[in-house]
KEDREN-389095 format. One record per residue: y, x, z of N, C-alpha, C, O in turn. Coordinates in pm, whole numbers, plus 32768, in hexadecimal, padded with zeros to 4 digits. Layout:
<nulums>
<nulum <Y; X; Z>; <Y; X; Z>; <Y; X; Z>; <Y; X; Z>> ...
</nulums>
This chain:
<nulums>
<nulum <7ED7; 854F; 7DD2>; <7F65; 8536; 7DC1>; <7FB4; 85B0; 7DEE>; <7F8D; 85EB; 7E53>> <nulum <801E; 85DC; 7DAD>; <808F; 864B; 7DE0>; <80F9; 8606; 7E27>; <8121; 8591; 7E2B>> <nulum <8121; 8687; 7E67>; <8170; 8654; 7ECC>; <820C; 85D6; 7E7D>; <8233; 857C; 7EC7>> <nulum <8239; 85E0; 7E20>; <828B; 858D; 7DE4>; <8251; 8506; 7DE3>; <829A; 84A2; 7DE2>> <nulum <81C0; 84FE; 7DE4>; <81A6; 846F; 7DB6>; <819C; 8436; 7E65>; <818A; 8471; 7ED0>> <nulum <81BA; 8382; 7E35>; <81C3; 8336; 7ED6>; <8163; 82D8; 7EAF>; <818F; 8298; 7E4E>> <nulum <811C; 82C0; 7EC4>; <80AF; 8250; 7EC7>; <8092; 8213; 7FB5>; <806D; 8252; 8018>> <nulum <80BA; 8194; 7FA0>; <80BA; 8165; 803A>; <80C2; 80D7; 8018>; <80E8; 80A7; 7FAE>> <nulum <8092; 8092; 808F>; <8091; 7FF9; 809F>; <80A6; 8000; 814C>; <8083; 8052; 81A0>> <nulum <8106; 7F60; 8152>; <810B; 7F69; 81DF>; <8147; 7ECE; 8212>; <819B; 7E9E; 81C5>> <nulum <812C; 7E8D; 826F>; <816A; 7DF8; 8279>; <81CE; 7E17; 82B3>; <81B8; 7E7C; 82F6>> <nulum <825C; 7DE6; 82C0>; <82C8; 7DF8; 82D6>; <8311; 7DB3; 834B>; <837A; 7DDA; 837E>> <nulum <82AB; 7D1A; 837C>; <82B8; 7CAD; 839C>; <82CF; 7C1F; 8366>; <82AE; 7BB7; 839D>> <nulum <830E; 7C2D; 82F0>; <82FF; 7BD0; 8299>; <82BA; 7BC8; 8233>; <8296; 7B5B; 8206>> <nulum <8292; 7C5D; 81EA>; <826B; 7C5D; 8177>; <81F5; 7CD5; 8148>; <81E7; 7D24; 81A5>> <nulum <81C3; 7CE9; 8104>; <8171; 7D5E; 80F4>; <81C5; 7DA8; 8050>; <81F8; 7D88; 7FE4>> <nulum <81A0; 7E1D; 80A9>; <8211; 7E73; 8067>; <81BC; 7EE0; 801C>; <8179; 7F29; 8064>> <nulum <81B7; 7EF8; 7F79>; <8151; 7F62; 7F44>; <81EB; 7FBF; 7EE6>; <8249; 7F93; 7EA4>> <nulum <81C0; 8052; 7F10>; <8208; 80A6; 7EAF>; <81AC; 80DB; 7E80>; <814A; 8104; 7EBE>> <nulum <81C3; 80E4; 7DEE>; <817A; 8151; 7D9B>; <81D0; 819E; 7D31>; <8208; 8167; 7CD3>> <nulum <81D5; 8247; 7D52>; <825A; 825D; 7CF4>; <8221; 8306; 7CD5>; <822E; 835D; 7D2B>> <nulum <81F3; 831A; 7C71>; <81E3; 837E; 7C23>; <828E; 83F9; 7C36>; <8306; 83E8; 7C4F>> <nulum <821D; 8489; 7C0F>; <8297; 84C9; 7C28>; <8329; 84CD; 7BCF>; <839D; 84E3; 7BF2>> <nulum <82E0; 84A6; 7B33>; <833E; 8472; 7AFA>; <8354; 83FF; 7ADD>; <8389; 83E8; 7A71>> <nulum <8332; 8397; 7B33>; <8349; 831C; 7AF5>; <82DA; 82F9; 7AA9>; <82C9; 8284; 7A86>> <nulum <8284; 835B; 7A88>; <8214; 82E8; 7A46>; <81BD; 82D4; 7AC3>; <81BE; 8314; 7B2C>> <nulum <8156; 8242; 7A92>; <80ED; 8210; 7AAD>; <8098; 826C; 7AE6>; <808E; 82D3; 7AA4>> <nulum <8048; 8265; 7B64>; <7FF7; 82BF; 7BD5>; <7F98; 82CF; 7B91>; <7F91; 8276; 7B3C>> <nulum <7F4A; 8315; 7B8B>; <7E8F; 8335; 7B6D>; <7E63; 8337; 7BE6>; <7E93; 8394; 7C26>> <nulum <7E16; 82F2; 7C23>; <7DF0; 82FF; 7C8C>; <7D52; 831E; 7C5D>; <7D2A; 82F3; 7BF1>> <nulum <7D0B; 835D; 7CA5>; <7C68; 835C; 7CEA>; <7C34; 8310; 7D13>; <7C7F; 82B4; 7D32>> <nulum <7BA7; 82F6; 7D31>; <7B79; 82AF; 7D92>; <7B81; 8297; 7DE0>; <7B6E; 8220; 7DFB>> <nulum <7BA4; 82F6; 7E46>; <7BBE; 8311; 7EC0>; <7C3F; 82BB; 7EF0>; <7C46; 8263; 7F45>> <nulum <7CBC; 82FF; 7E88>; <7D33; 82D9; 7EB4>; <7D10; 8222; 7EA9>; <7D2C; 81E5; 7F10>> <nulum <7CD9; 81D2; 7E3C>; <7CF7; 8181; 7E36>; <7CA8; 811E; 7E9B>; <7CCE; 80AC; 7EB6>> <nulum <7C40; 8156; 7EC9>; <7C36; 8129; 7F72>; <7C54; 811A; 7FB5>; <7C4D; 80B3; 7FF8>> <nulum <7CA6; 81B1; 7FD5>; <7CF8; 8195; 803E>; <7D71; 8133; 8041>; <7DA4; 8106; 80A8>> <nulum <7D99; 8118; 7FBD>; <7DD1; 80C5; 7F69>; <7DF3; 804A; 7FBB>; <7E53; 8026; 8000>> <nulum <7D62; 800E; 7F8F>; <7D2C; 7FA4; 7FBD>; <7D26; 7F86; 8045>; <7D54; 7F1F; 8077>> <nulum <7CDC; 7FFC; 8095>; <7CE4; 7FD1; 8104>; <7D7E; 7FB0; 8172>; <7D86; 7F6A; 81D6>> <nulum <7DF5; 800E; 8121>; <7E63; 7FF6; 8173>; <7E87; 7F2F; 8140>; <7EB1; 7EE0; 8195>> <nulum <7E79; 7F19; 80F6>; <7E85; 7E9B; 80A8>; <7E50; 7E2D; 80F9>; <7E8E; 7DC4; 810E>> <nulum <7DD7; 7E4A; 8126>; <7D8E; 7E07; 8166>; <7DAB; 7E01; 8202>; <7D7F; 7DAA; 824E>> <nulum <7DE9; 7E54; 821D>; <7E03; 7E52; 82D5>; <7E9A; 7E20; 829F>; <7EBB; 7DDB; 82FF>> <nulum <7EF6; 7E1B; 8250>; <7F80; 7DF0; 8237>; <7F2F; 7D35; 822E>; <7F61; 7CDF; 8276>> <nulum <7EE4; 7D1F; 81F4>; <7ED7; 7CA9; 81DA>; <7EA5; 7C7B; 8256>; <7ED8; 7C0E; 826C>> <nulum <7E54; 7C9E; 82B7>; <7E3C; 7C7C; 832D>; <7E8C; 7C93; 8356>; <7EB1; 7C1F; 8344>> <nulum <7EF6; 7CCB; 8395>; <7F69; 7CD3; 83EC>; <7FA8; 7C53; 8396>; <7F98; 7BED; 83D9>> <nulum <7FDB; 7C3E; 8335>; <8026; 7BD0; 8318>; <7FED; 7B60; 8329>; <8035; 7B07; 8355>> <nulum <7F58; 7B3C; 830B>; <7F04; 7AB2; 832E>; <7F19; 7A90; 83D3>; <7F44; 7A27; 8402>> <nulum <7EF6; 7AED; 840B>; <7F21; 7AE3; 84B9>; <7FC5; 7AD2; 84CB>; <7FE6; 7A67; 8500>> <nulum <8022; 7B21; 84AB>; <8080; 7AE2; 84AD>; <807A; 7A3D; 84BB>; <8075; 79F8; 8521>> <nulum <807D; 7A11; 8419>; <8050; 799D; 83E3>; <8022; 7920; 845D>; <8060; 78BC; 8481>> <nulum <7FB6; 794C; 8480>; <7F86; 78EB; 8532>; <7FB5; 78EC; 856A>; <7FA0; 789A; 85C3>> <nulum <8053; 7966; 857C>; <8095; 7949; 861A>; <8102; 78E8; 85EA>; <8140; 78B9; 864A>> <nulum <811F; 78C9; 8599>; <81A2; 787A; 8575>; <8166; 77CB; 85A4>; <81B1; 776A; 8597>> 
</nulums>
């Protein structure tokens, strides 16, 4: 990815939050790699929100 493009995920406290935004506005190409890492922020956002979830 170049520096223009934003690809991030993150829980907010209420919600899980994904940007994906090409430098012009189009659609990301991501790699393998990226889309791991992808995943894995996805996955600790979804655990932080499931735990949330139990304290209520």
């Amino acid at each position: 990815m170049n520096n223009q493009e934003r690809l991030d995920a993150w829980y907010d406290g209420s919600a899980i939050c994904l940007i994906a935004v090409g430098a012009q506005g189009d659609p990301l190409d991501l790699g393998d790699d990226e889309v791991r890492a992808l995943i894995g922020k996805l996955q600790q956002c979804l655990a932080e929100s499931e735990a949330a979830a139990t304290e209520d």
